[in-house]
N, C-alpha and C positions, 0 to 999 in steps of 0.2 A: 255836433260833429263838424271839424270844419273840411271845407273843399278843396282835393290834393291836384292841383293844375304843374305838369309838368311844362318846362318852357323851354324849346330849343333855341339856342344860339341865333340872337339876334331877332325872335320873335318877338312880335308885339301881342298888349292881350289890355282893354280897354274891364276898367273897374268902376262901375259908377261912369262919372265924365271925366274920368283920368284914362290919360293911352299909359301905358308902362311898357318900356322897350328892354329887352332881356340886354344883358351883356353878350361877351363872345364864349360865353360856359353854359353847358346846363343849369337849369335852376328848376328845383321846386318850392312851389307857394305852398301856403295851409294857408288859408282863408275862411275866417268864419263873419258870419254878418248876412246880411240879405241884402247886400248891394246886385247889381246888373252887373253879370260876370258874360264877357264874346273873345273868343279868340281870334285873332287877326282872321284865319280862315276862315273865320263865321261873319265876318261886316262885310257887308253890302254894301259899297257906297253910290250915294244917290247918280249920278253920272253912269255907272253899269247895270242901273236899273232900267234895260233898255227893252223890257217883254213885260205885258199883262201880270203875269205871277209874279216877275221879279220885281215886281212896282209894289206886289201884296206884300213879300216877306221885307222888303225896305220896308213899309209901315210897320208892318208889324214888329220889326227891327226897333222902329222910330218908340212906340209903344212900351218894349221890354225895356231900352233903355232910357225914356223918357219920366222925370215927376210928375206930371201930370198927362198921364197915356190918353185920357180920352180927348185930347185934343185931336187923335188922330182916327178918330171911328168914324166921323161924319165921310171922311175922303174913302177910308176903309171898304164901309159897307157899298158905298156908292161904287164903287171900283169891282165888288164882288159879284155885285145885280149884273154887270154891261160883261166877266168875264163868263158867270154863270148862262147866259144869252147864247151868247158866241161858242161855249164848249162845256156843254151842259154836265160832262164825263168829270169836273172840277167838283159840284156839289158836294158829294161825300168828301173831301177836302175841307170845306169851306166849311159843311156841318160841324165839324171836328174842330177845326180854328176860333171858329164863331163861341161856339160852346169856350174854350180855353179860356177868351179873350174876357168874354164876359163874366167866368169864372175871376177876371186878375191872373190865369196862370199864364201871361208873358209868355217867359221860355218855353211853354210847352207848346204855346201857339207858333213861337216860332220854328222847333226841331218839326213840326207838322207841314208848317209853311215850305219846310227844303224837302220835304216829301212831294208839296206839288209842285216846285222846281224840277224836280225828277218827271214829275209826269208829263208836265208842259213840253221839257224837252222830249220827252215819247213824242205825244202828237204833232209837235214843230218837227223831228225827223220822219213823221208817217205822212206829210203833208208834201216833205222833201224831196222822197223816193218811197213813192206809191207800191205796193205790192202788186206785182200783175199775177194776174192767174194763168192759169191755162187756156193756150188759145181754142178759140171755138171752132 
């Protein structure tokens, strides 16, 4: 069954190592194959990978879209130990990732990875503006 990617005007959407830029119309794709399919709004580029997690799903990024992924598990897990340290609340995350990666499932490691984006940003705003309680 192939993959129905709708593409708004002027969108880009990266297939394998080809970027493909939409015209000024809608378009949809059917796509069948098992190439590495990311919508513009799913790339990370290395440059705004500028937080702990955001450095994960760039790998991980690097990984789905890469021929040869495990070039990039040595920096991976090393990077998981020093964020796991630091905000031990990531592990169940990381569990999940780890397992994916290892399985080859890429993309799932990746839509998991924007799940800890989601939570990295919790604890970076819980960090920003502390909840007070009730004065004593």
């Amino acid at each position: 069954m192939a993959l129905v990617i709708d593409l708004k005007p002027r969108e880009k959407i990266l297939i394998g190592e080809a970027v493909i830029t939409n015209d000024d119309q809608r378009t949809r794709l059917h796509i069948a194959g098992d190439a590495p399919i990311l919508r513009e709004k799913d790339v990370l580029r290395e440059e705004d990978a500028d937080t702990p997690c955001k450095k994960i799903y760039f790998l991980v990024q690097c990984m789905y879209l890469a021929r040869s992924p495990k070039v990039y598990h040595d920096k991976y897990f090393a990077l998981i130990r020093e964020i796991q340290d630091a905000a031990p609340t990531t592990s169940l995350f990381f569990m999940k990732i780890n397992d994916m990666i290892l399985e080859g499932s890429y993309y799932k490691a990746l839509k998991e990875a924007k799940e800890l984006l989601k939570h990295e940003e919790e604890l970076l705003d819980h960090v920003k503006h502390p909840q007070t309680g009730p004065a004593a």
